[in-house]
PLY file of the C-alpha trace (Angstrom):
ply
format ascii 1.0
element vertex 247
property float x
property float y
property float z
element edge 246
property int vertex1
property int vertex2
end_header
-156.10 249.64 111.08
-159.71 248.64 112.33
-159.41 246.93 115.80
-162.06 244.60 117.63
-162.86 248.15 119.64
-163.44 250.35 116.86
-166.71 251.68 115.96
-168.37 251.40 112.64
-171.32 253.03 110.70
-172.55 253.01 107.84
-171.93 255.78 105.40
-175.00 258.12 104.11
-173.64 258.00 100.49
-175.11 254.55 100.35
-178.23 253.94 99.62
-179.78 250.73 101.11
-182.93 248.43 100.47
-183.97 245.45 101.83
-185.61 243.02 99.45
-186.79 239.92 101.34
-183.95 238.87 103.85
-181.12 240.24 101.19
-180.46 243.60 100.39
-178.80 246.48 97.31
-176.43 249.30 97.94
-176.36 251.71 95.40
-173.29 253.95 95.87
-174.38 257.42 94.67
-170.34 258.32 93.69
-169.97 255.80 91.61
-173.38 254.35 90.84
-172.58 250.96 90.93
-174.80 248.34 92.74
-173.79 246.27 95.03
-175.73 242.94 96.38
-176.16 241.10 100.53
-177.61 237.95 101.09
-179.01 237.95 104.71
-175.47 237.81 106.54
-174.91 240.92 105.02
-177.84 242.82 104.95
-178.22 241.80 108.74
-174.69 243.62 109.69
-175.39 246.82 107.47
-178.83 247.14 109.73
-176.90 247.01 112.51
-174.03 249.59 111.41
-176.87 252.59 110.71
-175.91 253.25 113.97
-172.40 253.22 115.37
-171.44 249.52 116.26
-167.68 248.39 117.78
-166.50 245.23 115.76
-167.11 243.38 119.20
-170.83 244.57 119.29
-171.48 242.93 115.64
-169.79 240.00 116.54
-171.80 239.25 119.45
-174.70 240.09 117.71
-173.85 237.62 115.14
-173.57 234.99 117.73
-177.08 235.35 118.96
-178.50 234.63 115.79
-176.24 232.08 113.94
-175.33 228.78 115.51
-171.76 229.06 115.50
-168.53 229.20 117.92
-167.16 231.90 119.21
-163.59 231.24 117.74
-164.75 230.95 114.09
-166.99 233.63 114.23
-163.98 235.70 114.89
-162.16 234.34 112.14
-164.76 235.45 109.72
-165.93 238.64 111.34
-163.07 240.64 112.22
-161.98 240.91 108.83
-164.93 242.74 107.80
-164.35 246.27 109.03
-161.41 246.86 106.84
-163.53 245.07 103.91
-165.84 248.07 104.53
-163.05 250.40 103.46
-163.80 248.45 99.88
-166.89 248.15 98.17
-165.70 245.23 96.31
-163.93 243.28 99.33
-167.13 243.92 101.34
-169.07 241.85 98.83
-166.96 239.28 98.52
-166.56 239.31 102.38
-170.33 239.22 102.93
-170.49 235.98 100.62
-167.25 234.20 102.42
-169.27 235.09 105.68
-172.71 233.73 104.53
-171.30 230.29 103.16
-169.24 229.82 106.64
-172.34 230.32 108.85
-174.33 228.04 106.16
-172.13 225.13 107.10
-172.49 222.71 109.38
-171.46 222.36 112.83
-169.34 219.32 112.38
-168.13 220.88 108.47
-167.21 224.24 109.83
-164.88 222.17 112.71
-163.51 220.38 109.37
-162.63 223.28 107.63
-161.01 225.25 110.14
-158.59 221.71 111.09
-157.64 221.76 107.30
-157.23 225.45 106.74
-154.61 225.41 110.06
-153.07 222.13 109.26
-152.59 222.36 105.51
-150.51 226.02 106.46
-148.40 224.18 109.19
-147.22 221.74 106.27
-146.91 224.46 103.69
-144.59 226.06 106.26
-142.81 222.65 107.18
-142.08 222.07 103.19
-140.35 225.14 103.77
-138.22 224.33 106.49
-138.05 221.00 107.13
-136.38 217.94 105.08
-139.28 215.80 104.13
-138.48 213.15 105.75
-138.66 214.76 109.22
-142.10 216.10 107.98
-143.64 212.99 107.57
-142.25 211.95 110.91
-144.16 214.45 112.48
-146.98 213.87 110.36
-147.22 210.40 111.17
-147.24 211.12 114.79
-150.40 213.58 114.02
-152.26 210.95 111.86
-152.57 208.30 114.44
-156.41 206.97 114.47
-158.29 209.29 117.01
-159.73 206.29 119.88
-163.33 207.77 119.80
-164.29 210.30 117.28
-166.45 212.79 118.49
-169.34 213.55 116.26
-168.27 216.63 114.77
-164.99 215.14 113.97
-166.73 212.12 111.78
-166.15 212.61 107.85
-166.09 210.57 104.64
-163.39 211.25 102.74
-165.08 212.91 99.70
-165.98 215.28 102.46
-162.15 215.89 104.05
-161.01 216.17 100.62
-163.35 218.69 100.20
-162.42 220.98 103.30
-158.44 220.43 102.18
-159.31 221.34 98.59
-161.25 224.81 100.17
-158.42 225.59 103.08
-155.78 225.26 99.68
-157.39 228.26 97.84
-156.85 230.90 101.72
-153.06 229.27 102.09
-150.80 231.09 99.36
-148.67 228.30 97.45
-150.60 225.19 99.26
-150.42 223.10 96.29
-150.60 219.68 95.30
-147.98 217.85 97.51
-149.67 219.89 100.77
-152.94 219.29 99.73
-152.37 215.37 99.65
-150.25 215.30 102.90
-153.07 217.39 104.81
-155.51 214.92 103.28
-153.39 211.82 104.45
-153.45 213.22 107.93
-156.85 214.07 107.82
-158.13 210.57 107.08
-155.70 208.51 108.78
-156.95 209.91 111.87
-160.49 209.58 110.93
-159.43 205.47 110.68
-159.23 205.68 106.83
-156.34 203.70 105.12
-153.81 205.89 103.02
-151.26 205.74 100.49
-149.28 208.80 99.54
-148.62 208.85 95.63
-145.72 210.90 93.60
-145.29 210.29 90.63
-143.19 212.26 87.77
-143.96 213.06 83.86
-142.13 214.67 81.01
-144.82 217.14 78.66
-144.37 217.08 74.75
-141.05 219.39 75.14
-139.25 217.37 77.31
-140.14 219.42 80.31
-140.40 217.05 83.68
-143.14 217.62 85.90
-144.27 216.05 89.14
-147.67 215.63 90.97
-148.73 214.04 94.43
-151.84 212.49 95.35
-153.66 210.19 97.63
-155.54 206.92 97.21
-158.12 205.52 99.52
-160.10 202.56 99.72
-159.19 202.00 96.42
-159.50 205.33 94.65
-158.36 208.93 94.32
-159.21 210.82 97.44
-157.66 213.75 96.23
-155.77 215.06 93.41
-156.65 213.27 90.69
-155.50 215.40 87.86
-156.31 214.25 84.12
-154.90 210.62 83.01
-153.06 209.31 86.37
-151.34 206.65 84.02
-148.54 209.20 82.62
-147.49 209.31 85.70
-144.21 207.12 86.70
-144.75 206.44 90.43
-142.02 206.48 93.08
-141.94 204.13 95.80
-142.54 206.22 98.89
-141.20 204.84 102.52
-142.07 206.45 106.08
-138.59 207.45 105.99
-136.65 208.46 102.92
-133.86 211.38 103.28
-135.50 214.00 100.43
-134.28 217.83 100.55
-136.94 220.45 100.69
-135.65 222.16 97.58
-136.40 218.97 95.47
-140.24 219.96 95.92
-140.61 222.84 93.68
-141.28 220.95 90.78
-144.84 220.12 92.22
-148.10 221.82 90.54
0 1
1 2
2 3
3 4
4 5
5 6
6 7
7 8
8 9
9 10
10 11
11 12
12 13
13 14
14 15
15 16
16 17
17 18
18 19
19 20
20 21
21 22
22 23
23 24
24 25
25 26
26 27
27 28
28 29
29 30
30 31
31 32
32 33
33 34
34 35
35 36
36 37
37 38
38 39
39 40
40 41
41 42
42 43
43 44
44 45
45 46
46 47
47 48
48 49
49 50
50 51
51 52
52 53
53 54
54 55
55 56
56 57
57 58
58 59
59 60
60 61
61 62
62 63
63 64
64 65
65 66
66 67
67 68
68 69
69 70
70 71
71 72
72 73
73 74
74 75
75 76
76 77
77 78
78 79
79 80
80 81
81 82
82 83
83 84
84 85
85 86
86 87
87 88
88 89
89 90
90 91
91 92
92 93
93 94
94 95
95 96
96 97
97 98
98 99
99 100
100 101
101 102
102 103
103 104
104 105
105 106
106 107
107 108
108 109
109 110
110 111
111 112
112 113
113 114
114 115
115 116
116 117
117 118
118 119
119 120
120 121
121 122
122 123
123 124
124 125
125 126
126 127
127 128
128 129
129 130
130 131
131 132
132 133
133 134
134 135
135 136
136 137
137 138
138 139
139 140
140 141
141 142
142 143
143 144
144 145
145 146
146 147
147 148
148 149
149 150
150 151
151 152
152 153
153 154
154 155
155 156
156 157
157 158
158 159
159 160
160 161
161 162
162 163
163 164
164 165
165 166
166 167
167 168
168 169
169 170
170 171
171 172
172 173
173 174
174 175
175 176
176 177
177 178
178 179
179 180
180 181
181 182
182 183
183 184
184 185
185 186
186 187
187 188
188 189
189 190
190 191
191 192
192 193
193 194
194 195
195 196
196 197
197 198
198 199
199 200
200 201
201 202
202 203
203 204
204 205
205 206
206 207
207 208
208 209
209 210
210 211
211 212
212 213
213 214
214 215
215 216
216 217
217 218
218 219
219 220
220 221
221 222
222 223
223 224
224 225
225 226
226 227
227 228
228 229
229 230
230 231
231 232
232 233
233 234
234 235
235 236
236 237
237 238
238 239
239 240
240 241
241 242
242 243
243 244
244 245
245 246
């Protein structure tokens, strides 16, 4: 297990070039080459010689605008990703995109990646209706939005429809109750949709979604019309197990 105090180097089986701001790794064991965009080529330099985890980060936060908390979020992960060539890469690209964003989108993200796993875990525990109740005590309008906090609602969508693919099982009911929140506290008017189908063999199926300001805000999935549409109250006395049937 790499910790924040361990010390990292770059292997000499490796070899490394650096072609304008990126950079290739050709691994002499296996021959295979592997690509860095800037982020990435910018940590290797550093790791020639023996870095801690808490020496790249800080590094990192000298040259990319960017808070301390989320750079942690993205950069202590990385150590172990060294341990795999192919995590590494795929690391390095998470990494880049993050620091890419931003200021006011990377606050976004990070709000939906923590709420939409607090709701994942209260569909888990938690009858819905006592969900919602605390949901609707989260989603009050915020007084005086702070500018990093102001989104439209294609972009909150967005940052719930990103958090959903790091949060195993966050699917479509999650998505649209994280997106509800989201809004409702940016002063955006709501309206949580379920609705319920049958496929060709008989097989029911059910979907959620929300509208706003008169259209899909997120989950629109196909021909909405199939869908039968349940009248949904503040509320209503539903048992977590009756939410599995949701794609």
């Amino acid at each position: 297990m790499v910790e924040v105090n361990s010390s990292v180097v770059a292997t000499k089986k490796q070899i490394f070039s650096e072609l304008v701001g990126e950079a290739v790794i050709l691994d002499r064991k296996s021959g295979v080459y592997y690509g860095l965009n800037s982020v990435g080529a910018s940590i290797w330099n550093l790791v020639h010689q023996p870095k801690t985890v808490n020496e790249i980060r800080d590094t990192l936060l000298t040259e990319y605008f960017v808070e301390s908390s989320q750079c942690d979020r993205i950069v202590l992960p990385l150590p172990q990703a060294l341990k795999s060539n192919g995590s590494l890469r795929g690391s390095m690209k998470r990494l880049h995109k993050f620091l890419s964003l931003t200021p006011s989108d990377r606050v976004l993200l990070i709000n939906a990646l923590l709420l939409l796993g607090a709701i994942r875990l209260g569909l888990k525990l938690l009858p819905f209706q006592t969900l919602r109740r605390l949901l609707a005590r989260m989603a009050q309008p915020i007084r005086k939005l702070q500018e990093a906090e102001k989104a439209s609602v294609d972009k909150v969508a967005w940052a719930v429809m990103v958090a959903s693919h790091y949060i195993p099982g966050a699917r479509c009911l999650a998505q649209a109750l994280a997106t509800q929140v989201l809004l409702e506290r940016r002063g955006y008017p709501t309206q949580l949709r379920i609705g319920f189908t049958r496929d060709k063999g008989g097989q029911m199926s059910a979907h959620a979604w929300v509208e706003s300001e008169g259209r899909v805000a997120i989950g629109g999935a196909g021909n909405m019309a199939h869908y039968i549409v349940l009248p949904i109250q503040r509320e209503e006395g539903y048992e977590p197990n009756r939410w599995h049937l949701f794609s």
